[in-house]
Residue, then its C-alpha position, 0 to 999 in steps of 0.5 A: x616525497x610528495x603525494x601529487x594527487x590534489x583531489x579525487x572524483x565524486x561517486x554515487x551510492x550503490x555505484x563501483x567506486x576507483x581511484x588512486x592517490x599518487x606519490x612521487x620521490x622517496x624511496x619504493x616500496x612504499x605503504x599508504x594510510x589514513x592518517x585523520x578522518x575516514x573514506x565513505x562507507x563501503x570503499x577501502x584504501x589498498x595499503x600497497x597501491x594507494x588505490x581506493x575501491x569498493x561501493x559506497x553506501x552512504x551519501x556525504x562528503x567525506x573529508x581525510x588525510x592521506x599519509x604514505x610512508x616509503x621504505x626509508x620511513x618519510x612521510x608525506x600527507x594530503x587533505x583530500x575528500x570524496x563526495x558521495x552522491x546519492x544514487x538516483x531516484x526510482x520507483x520499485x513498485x511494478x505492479x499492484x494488486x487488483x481489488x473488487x468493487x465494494x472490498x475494502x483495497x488491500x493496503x499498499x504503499x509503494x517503493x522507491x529507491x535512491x535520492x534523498x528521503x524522504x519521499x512524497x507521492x502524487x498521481x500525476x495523470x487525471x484523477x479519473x484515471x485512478x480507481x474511484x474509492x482509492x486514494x493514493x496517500x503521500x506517503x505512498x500508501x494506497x488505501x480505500x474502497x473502490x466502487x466501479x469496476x474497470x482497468x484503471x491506467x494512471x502514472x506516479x510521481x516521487x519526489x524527494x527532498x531535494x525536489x528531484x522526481x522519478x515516474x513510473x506507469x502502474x495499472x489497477x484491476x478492479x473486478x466487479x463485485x459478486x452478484x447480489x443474492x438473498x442468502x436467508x432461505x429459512x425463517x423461524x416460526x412464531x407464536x401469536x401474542x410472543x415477542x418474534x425471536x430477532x431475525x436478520x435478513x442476510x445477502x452476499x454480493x453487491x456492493x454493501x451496506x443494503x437496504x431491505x423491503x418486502x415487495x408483496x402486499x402488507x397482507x402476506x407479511x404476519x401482522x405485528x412484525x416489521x422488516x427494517x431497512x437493515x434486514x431485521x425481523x421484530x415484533x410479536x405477532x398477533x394471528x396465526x397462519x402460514x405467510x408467504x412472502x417476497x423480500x428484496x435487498x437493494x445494493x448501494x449501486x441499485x442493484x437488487x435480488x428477491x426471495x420467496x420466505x415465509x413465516x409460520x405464526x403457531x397459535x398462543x400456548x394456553x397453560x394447562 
């Protein structure tokens, strides 16, 4: 009795596997094993028929002796192995979020399957392709803050590490950003000669960080506050009267929003 087959066929992760060992002579019926090492992971011998199958689902060679035994008790043996390969590269990612000028991205990394990890990403298209503010790390994570509003179209590589490569074309949505406006519509009173209670100016909109000013003459501000470029009210006032005022916050893409406030400056308490 003698196991004819001399080798069997390669298969692929994640790919339907089926082979069969052959025996000639001895005597049916007749019962197959693995007498030393093992099958890939995911394939299974059939007992009776010698036949191998299943669905790998770990790349290697996986070297075995094959043992059948007939009905009268000989046995014969074979070395034989199946290379398992892995599956080939792809990129899973479809589709990806879209984000807003001046909102931090949300984090994204993108996938891929089969060849041999790990894996390393580029864009392959020109930079100008991929929304400014974002970066594509190599590790896949997309992160950053864009800053211009548009449909951005850009092709990503993977490549594995065994230098294979998969691409695929994705496209990013950057919406603009909300129109900029003043949100403060009301300031405290203060008093002369009292320090100013710490007031900051805020704005929603646009694209942050802002820059404040009053665009009125210094006379309509109270005298001895000040408004920094950050939006902030300090000082101590030193006359009373009612001040109107116009504020404007300028964007870090210029542009700008204005409001008409005011700031009532009581006069100084006199202690009885």
């Amino acid at each position: 009795m003698t196991i004819t087959t001399s080798s069997l066929h390669d298969g692929q992760v994640q790919q339907s596997y089926q082979a069969t060992i052959l025996v000639s002579g001895g005597s049916a019926l007749y019962s197959w094993s693995i007498a030393a090492g093992s099958l890939p992971t995911g394939l299974t011998l059939n007992s009776a028929t010698g036949q191998i199958t299943g669905t790998p689902n770990q790349s290697c060679t996986f070297p075995f002796t094959a043992q059948v035994k007939d009905s009268l008790n000989a046995t014969a043996t074979t070395n034989l192995s199946i290379a398992i390969s892995p599956s080939a590269l792809a990129v899973m990612t479809s589709s990806l979020p879209n984000g807003v000028v001046g909102v931090m991205y949300p984090a994204t990394n993108l996938t891929a399957s089969g060849g041999t990890p790990p894996y390393a990403w580029s864009v392959t298209t020109a930079a100008t392709t991929f929304p400014p503010g974002l970066t594509l790390g190599s590790t896949g994570q997309i992160t950053g803050t864009p800053t211009a509003a548009a449909t951005f179209n850009f092709t990503v590589q993977v490549t594995d590490s065994v230098s294979s490569t998969a691409t695929t074309n994705l496209r990013i949505l950057i919406n603009a950003a909300p129109p900029l406006i003043v949100t403060a519509t009301a300031l405290p009173n203060g008093t002369a000669g009292a320090a100013y209670p710490s007031t900051n100016l805020q704005a929603s909109g646009g694209v942050p960080p802002y820059a404040w000013s009053v665009t009125t003459a210094a006379t309509t501000f109270p005298p001895g506050l000040t408004l920094s470029s950050t939006g902030q009210i300090t000082g101590t006032p030193t006359a009373a009267a009612t001040y109107n005022f116009t504020v404007q916050v300028k964007d870090s893409q210029n542009a700008t929003a204005t409001a008409n406030l005011s700031i009532l400056v009581n006069l100084t308490s006199l202690s009885k």
